[in-house]
Backbone as XML, in Angstrom:
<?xml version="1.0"?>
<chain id="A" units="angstrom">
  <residue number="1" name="UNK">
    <atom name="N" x="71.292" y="48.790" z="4.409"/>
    <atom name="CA" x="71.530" y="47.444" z="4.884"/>
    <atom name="C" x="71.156" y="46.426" z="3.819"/>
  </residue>
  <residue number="2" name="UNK">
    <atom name="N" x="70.453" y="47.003" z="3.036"/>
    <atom name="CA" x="69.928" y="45.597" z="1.690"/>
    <atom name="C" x="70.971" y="45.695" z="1.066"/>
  </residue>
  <residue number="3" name="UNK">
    <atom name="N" x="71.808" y="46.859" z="0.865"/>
    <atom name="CA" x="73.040" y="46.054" z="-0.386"/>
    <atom name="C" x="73.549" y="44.964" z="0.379"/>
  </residue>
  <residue number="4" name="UNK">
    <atom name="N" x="74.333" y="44.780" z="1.479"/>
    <atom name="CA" x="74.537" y="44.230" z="2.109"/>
    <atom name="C" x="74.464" y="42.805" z="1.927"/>
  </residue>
  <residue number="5" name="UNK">
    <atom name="N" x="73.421" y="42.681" z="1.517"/>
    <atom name="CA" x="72.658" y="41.090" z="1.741"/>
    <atom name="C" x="71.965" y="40.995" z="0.335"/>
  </residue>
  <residue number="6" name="UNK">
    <atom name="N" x="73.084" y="40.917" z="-0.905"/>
    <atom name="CA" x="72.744" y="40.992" z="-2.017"/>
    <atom name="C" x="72.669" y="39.622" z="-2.259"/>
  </residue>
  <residue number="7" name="UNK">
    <atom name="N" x="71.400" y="38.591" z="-2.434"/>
    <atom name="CA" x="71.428" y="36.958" z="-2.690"/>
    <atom name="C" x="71.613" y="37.092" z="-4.474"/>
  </residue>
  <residue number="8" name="UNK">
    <atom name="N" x="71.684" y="37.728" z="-5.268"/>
    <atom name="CA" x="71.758" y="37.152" z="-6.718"/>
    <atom name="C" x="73.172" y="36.790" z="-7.145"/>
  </residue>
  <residue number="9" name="UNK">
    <atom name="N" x="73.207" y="35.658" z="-8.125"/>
    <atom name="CA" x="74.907" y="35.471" z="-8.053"/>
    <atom name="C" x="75.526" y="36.402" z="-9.185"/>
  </residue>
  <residue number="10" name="UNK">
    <atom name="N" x="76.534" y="36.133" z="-8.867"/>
    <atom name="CA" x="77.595" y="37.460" z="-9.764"/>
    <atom name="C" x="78.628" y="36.843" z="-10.493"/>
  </residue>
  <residue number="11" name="UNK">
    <atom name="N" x="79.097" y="36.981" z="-11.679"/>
    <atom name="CA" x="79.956" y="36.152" z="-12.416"/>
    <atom name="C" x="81.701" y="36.607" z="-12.034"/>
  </residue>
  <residue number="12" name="UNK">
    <atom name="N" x="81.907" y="36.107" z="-12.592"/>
    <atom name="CA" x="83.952" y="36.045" z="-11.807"/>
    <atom name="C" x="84.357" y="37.298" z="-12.276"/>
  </residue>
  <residue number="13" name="UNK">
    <atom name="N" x="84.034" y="37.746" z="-13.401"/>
    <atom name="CA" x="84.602" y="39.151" z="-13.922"/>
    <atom name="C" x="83.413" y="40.520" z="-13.140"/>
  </residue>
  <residue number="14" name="UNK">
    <atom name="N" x="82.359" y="39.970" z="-12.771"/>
    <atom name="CA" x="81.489" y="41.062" z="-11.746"/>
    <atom name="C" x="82.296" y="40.892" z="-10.583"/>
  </residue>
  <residue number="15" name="UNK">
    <atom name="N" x="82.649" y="39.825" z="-9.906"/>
    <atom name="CA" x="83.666" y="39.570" z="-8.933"/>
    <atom name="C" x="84.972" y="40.852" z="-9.059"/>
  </residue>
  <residue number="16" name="UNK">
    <atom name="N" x="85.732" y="40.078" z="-9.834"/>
    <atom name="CA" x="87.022" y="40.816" z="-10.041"/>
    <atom name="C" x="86.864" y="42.463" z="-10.526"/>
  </residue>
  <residue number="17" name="UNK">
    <atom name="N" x="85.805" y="42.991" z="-11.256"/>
    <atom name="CA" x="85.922" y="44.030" z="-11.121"/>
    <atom name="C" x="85.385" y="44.736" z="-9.577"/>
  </residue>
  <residue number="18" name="UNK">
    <atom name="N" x="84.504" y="44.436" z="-9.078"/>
    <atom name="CA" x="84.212" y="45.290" z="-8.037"/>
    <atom name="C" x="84.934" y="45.366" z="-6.876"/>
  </residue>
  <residue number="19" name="UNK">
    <atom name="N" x="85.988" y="44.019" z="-7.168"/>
    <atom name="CA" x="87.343" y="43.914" z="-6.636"/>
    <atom name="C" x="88.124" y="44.961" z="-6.497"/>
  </residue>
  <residue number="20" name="UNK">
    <atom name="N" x="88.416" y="45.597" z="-7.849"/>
    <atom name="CA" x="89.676" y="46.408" z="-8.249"/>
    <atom name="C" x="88.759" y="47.607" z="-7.992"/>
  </residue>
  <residue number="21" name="UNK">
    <atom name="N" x="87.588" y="47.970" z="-7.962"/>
    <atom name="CA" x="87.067" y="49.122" z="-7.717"/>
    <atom name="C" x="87.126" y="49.302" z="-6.092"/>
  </residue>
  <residue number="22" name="UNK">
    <atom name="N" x="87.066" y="48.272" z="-5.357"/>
    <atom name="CA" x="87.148" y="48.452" z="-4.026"/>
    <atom name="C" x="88.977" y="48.706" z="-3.677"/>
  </residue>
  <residue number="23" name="UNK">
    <atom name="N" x="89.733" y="47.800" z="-4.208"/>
    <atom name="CA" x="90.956" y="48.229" z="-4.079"/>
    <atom name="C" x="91.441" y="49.733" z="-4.418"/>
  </residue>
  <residue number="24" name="UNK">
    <atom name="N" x="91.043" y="50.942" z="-5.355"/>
    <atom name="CA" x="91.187" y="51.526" z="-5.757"/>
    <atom name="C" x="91.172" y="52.777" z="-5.041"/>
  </residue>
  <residue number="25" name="UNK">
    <atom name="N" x="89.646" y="52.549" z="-3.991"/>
    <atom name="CA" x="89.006" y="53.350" z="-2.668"/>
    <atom name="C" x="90.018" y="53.071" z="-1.147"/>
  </residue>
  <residue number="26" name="UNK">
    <atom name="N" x="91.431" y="52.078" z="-1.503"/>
    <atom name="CA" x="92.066" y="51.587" z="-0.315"/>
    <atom name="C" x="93.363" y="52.390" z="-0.586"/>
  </residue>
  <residue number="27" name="UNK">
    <atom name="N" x="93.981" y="52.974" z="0.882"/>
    <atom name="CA" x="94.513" y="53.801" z="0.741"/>
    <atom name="C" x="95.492" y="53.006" z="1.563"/>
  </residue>
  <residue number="28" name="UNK">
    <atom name="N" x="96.905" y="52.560" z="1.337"/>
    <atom name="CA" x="98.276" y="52.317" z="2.362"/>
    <atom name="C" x="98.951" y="52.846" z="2.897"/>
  </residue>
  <residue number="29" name="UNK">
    <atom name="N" x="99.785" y="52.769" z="4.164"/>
    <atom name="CA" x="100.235" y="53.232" z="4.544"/>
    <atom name="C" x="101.613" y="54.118" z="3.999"/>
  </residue>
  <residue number="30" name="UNK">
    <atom name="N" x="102.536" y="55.161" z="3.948"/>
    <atom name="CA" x="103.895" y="55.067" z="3.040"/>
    <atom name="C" x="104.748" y="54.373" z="4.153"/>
  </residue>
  <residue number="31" name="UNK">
    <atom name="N" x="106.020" y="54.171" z="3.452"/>
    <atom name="CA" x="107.028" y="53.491" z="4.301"/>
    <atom name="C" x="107.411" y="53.992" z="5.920"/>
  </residue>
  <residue number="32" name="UNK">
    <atom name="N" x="107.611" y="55.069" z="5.643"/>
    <atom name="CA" x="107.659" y="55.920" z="6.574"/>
    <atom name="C" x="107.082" y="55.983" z="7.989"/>
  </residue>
  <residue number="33" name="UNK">
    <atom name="N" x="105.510" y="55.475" z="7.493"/>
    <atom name="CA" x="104.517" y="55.747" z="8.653"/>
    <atom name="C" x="104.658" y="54.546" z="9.144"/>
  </residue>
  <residue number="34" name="UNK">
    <atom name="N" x="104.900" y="53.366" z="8.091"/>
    <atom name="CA" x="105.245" y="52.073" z="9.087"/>
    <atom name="C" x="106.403" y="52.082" z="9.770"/>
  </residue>
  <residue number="35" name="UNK">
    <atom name="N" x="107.006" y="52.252" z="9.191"/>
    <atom name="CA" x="108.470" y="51.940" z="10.143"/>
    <atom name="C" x="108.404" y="53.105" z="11.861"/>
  </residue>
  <residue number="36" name="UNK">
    <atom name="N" x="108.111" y="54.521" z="11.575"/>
    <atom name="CA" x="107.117" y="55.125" z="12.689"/>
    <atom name="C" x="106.451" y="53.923" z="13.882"/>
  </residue>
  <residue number="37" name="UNK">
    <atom name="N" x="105.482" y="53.384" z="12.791"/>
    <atom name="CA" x="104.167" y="52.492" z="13.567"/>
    <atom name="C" x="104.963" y="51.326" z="13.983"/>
  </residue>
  <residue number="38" name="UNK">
    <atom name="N" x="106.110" y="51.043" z="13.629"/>
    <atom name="CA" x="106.772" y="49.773" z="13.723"/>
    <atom name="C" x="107.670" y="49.992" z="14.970"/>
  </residue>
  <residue number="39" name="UNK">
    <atom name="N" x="108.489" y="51.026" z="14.904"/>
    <atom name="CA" x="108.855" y="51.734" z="16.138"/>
    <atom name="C" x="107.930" y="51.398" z="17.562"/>
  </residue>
  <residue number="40" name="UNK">
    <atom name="N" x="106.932" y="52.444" z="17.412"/>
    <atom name="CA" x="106.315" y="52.302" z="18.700"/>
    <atom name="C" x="105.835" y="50.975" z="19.062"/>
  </residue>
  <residue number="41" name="UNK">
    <atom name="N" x="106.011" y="49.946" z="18.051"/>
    <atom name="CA" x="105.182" y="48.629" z="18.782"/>
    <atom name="C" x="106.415" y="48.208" z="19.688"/>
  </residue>
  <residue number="42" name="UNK">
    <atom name="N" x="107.507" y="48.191" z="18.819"/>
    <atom name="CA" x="108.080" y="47.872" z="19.731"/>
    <atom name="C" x="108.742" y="47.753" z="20.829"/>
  </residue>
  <residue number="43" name="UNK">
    <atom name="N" x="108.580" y="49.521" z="21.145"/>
    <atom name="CA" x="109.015" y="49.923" z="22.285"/>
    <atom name="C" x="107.853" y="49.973" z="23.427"/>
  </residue>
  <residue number="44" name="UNK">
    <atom name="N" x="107.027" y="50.247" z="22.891"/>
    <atom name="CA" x="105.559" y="49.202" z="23.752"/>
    <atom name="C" x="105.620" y="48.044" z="24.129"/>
  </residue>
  <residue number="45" name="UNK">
    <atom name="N" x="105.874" y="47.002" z="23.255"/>
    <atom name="CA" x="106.397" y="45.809" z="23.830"/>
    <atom name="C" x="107.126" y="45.514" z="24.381"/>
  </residue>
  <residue number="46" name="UNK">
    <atom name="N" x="108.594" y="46.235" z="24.685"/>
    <atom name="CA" x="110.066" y="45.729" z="25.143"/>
    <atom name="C" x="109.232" y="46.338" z="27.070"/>
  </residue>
  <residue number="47" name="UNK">
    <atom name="N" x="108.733" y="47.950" z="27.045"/>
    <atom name="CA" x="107.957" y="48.829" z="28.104"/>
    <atom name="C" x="107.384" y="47.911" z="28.748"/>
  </residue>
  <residue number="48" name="UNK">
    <atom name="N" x="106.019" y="46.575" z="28.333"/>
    <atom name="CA" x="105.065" y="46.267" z="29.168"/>
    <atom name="C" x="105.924" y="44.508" z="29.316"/>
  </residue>
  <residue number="49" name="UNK">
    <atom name="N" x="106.990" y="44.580" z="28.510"/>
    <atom name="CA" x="107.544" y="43.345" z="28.993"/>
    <atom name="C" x="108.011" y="43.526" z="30.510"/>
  </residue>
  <residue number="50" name="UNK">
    <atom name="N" x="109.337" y="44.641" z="30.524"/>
    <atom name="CA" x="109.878" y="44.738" z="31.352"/>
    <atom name="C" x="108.914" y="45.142" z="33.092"/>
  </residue>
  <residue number="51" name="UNK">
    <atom name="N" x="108.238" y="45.962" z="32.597"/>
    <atom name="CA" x="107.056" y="46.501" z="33.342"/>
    <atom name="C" x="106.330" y="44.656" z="33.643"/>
  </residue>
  <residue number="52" name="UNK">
    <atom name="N" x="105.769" y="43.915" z="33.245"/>
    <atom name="CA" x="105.398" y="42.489" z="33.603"/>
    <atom name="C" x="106.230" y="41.279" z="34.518"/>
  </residue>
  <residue number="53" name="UNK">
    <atom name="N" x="107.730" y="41.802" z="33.965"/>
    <atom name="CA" x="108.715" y="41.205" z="34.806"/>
    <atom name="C" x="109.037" y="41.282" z="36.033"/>
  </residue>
  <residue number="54" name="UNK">
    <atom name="N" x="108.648" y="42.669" z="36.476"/>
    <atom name="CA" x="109.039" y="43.534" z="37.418"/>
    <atom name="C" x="107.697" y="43.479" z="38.183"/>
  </residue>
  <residue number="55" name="UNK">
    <atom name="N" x="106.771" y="43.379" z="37.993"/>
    <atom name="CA" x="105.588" y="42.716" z="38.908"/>
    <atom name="C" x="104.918" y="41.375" z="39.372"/>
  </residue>
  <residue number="56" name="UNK">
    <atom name="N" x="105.511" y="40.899" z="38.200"/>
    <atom name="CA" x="106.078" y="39.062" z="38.720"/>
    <atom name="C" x="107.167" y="38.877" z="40.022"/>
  </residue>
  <residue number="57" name="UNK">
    <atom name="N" x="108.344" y="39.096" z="39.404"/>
    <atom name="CA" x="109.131" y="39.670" z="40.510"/>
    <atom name="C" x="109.107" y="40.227" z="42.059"/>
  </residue>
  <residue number="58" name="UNK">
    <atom name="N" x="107.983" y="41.121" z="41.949"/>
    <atom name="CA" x="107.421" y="41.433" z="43.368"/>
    <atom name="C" x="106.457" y="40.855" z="43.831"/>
  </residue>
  <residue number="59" name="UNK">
    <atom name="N" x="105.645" y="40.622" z="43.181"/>
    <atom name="CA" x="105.028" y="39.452" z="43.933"/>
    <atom name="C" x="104.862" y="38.032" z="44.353"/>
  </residue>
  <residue number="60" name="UNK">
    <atom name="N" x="106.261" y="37.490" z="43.581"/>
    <atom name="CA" x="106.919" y="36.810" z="44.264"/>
    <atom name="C" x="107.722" y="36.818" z="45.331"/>
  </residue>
  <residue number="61" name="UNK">
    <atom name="N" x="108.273" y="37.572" z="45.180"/>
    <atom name="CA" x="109.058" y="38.038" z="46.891"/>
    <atom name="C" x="107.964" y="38.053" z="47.772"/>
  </residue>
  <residue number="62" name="UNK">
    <atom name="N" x="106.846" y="38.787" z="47.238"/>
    <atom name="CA" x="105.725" y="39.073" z="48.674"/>
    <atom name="C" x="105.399" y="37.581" z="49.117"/>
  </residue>
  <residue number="63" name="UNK">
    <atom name="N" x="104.849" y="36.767" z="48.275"/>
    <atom name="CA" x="104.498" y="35.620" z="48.541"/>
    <atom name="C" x="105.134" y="34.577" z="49.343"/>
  </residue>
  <residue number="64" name="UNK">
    <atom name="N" x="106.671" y="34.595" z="48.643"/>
    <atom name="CA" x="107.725" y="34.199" z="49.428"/>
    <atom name="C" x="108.073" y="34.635" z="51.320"/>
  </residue>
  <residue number="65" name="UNK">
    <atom name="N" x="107.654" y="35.968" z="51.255"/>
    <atom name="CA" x="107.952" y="36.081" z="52.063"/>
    <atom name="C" x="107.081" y="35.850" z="53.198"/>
  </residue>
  <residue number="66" name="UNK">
    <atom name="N" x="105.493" y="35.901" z="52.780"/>
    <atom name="CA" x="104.399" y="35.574" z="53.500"/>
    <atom name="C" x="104.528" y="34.129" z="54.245"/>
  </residue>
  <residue number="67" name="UNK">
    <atom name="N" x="104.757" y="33.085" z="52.719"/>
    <atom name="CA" x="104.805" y="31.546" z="53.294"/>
    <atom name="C" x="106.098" y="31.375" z="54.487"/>
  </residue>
  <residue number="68" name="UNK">
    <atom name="N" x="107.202" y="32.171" z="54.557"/>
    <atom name="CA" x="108.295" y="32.244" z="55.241"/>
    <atom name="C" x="107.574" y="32.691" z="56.595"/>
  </residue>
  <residue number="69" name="UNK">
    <atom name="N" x="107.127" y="33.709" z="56.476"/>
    <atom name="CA" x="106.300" y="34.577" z="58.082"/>
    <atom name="C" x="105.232" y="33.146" z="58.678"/>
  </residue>
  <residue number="70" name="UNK">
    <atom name="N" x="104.338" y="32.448" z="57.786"/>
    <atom name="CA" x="103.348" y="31.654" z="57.965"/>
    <atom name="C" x="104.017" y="30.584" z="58.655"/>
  </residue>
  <residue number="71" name="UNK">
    <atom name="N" x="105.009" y="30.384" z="57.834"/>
    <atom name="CA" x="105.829" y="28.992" z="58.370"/>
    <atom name="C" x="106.625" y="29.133" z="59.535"/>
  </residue>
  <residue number="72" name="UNK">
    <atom name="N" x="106.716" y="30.262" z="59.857"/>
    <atom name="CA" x="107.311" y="30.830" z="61.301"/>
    <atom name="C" x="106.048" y="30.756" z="62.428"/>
  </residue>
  <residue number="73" name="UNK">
    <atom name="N" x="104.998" y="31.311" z="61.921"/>
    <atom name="CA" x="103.939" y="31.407" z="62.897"/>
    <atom name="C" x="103.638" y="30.162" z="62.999"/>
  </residue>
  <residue number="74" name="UNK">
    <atom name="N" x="103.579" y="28.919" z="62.056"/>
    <atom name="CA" x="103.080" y="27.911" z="62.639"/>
    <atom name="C" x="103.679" y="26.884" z="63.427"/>
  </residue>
  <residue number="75" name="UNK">
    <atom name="N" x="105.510" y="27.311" z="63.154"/>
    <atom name="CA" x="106.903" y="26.736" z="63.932"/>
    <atom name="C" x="106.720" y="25.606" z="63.172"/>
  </residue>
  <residue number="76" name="UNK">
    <atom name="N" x="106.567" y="25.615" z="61.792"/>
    <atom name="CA" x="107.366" y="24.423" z="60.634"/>
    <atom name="C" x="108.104" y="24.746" z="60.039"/>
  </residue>
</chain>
């Protein structure tokens, strides 16, 4: 945890190298795996859209139909 909380200052080229040494340890995705990962978002998204629509939907009818029953029971 003390590297962490290193207070001494560091010059722009101590900067930039420990930069490129940290970039070096970073590993990307290939094309492949995104377009994969890109896939499923969006069929996740189009899934919990339609799935959101469709429970809006019903519970509007329910509601609708409650205030309709209410408004009967109260003869307004």
């Amino acid at each position: 945890m003390a590297d962490a909380v290193d207070t001494k200052k560091e010059g722009i080229g101590d900067f930039i190298q420990k930069t490129r040494e940290e970039l070096g340890r970073t590993t990307f995705p290939s094309g492949d795996e995104v377009r994969k990962t890109t896939i499923i978002v969006i069929i996740s998204v189009i899934f919990f859209a339609v799935y959101l629509y469709l429970v809006d939907k019903g519970w509007t009818y329910v509601l609708e139909a409650l205030t309709w029953l209410v408004n009967k029971i109260a003869g307004v």
